[in-house]
N, C-alpha and C positions, 0 to 999 in steps of 0.2 A: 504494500500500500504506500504510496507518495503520500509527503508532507502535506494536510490538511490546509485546501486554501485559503484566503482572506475573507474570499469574492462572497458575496449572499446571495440567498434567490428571494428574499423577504424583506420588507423597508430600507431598500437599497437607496433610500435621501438620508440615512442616516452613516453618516461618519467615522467610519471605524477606526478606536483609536491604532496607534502602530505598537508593535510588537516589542515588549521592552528589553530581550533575553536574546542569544545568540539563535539564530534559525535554526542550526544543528543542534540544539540541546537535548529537545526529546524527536525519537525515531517510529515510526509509525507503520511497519513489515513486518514485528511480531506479538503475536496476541498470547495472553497466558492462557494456560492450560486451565479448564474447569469441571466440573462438576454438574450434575442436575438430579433431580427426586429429591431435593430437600434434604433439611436437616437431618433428616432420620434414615438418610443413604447413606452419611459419613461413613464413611468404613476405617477401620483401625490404619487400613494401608493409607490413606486421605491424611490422616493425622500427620503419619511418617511422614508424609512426603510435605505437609507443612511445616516440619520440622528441618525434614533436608534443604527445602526452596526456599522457607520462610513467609509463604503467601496459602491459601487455599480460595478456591474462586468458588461459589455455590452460585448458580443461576439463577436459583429457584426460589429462595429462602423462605420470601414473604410471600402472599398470593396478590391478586387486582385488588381483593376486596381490603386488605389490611394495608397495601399502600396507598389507598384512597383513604383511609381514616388516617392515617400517619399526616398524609397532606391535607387534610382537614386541620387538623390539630395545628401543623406548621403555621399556615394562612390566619390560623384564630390567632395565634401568636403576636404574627409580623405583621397584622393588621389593628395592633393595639387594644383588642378587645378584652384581654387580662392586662388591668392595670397595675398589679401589682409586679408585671414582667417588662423591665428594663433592659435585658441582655439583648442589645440587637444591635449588629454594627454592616454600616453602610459601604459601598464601592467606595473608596476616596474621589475617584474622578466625578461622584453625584452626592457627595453627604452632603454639602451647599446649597445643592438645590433641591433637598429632599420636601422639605415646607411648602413647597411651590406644587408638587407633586400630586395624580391623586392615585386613588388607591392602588390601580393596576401598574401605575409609573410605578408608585415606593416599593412595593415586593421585588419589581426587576431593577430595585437599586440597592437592594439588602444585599449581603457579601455574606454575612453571618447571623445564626441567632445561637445561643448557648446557656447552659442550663436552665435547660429546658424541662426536665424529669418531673422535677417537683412542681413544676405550674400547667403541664398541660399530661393527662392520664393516655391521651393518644398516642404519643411521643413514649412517653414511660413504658407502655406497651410493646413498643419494640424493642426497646434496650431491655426490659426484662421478660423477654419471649423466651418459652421454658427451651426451645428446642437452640436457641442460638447460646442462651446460657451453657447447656448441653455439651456442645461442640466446645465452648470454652473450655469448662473445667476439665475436658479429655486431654485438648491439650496444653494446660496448662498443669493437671494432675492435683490440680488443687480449686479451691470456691473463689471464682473471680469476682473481682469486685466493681461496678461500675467506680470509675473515679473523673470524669471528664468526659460530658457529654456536648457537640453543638450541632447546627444543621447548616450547611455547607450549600450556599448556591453561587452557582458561575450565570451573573446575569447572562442574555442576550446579548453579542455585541462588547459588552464590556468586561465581564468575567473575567479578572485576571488571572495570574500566572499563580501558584504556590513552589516554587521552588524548590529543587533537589533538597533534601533531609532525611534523620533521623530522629522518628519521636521520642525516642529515651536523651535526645540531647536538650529538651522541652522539659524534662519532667526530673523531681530531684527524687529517683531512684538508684536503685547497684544497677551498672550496666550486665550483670549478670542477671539480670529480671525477665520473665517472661511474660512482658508487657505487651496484650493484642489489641490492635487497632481493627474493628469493624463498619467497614462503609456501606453502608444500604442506599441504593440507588432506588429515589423515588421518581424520578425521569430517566429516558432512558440517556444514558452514557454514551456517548462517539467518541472518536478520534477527531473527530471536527468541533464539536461543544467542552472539550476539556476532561475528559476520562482519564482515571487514576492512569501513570506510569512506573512501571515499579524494577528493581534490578534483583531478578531471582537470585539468591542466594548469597545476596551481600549481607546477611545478618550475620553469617558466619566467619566474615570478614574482623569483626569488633569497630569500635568505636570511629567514628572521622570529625576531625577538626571542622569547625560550622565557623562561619565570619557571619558578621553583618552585613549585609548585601543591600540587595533588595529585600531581603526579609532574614531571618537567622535560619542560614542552607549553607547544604556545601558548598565548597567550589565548584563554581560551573568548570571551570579544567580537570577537575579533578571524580567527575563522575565517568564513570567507565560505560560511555553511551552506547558502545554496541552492544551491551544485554540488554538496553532498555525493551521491555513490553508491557503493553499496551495491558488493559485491565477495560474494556467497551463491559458494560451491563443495561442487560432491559431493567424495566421497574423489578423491585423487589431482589433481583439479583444482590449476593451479598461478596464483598473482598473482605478477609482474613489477613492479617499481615504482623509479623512480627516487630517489636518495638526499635529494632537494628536496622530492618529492613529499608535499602535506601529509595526514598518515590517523592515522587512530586506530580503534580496535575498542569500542561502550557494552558492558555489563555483559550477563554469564548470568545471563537469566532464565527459563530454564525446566529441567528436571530431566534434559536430555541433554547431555552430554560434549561440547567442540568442543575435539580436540587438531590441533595442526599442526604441521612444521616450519617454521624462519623462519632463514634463511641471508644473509649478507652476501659480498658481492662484491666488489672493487675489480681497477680493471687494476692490470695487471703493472707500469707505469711510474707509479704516482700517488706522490706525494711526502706523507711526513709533514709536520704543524708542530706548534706547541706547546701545551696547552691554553691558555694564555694566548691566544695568536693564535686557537683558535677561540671562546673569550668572547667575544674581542675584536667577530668578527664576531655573535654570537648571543645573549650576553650581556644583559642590560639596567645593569648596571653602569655608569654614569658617560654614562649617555642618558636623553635627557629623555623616557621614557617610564612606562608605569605599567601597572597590570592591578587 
């Protein structure tokens, strides 16, 4: 598959901002390997090989009818209807003119909304769905804990970039943690609207030095782009991915909606430390490195 064009075939008087990341960063000719029948197909061999590659892909996870109440619950959200729910942050290219906005504008200008569990029971319902817990604790071997919940949309058009990382470089755990990241696709996911990219089997690699960038990621030189693949899902389709494992998502370019959940995991027995001790590990501070 070639690099995903700019070009639209939808409100094409609209503007598309340019590309703010080297063109070759993410590669778009291999798609990861998946799964289907649900959670309750996982097989012991699925595990393993989550543990070899670091990623498991399940297509199926949720059905139509549970990502239609999941996007219910979202929209109650980001449309300000629980007032007691402030977690909501905007594209930077439109937070200015979000006031000006109405309803159907502001949602395609949201970037995020986050903790979300405790204020909306739709939402809640997927992060504690018995079958995706399930698949947790196998492999984790231990009682996973929701610790970081938000909901991830790459506007139309502006959705930007999430850059090359490591979420255990985010989070003050032992890099020896087997911290899962679970993405649930409530739109469906292209290579054209910004679908996860991931580099099978770089968890087993350990830890990489993250700069401040464009956001705290690797070095764009420093990702080993020809594993990159592709992670496209329909609705409900879920990614699995281990806390090491290196991914990022390039930029919405074209005029459809990619909203998802994106949940964190940790077992029941993983031990904090201190941001200091995770720089320490991920840092570039006081190492002779550069970007």
């Amino acid at each position: 598959m070639n690099q995903p064009s700019s070009t639209n075939t939808q409100n094409t008087d609209q503007v598309i901002p340019p590309i703010m990341y080297p063109e070759n960063l993410y590669q778009f000719d291999t798609v990861a390997y998946s799964i289907s029948g649900g959670f309750s197909s996982v097989t012991d061999a699925d595990i393993s090989y989550f543990h070899q590659h670091g990623y498991l892909v399940i297509e199926d996870g949720f059905s139509p009818k549970e990502v239609k109440t999941a996007l219910e619950g979202m929209v109650y959200l980001m449309d300000g209807n629980n007032p007691d729910f402030k977690a909501i942050q905007f594209e930077p290219k439109l937070a200015k003119a979000k006031d000006e906005m109405n309803p159907s504008q502001r949602r395609d200008a949201i970037r995020k909304i986050f903790n979300y569990v405790s204020h909306e029971p739709r939402l809640n319902a997927i992060a504690d769905h018995p079958g995706l817990t399930g698949v947790l604790q196998r492999i984790m071997d231990d009682t996973p804990i929701l610790f970081q919940d938000m909901a991830l949309v790459k506007p139309p058009h502006f959705g930007s970039e999430k850059p090359w990382h490591q979420d255990l470089a985010y989070f003050n755990l032992q890099k020896s943690t087997t911290v899962v990241g679970v993405w649930v696709a409530l739109d469906e996911a292209t290579a054209e609207n910004g679908c996860m990219h991931i580099i099978p089997g770089s968890h087993i690699e350990g830890p990489m030095i993250h700069f401040k960038r464009r956001d705290w990621q690797i070095c764009d030189t420093h990702v080993p782009i020809s594993r990159d693949t592709m992670v496209p899902l329909k609705p409900g389709g879920c990614l699995f991915w281990h806390g090491l494992l290196h991914h990022g998502s390039p930029a919405n370019q074209t005029s459809n909606r990619r909203r998802a959940l994106q949940l964190h995991y940790k077992p029941e027995s993983a031990e904090e430390i201190s941001t200091q001790d995770r720089m320490d590990v991920y840092g570039s501070d006081g190492k002779d490195v550069d970007c």
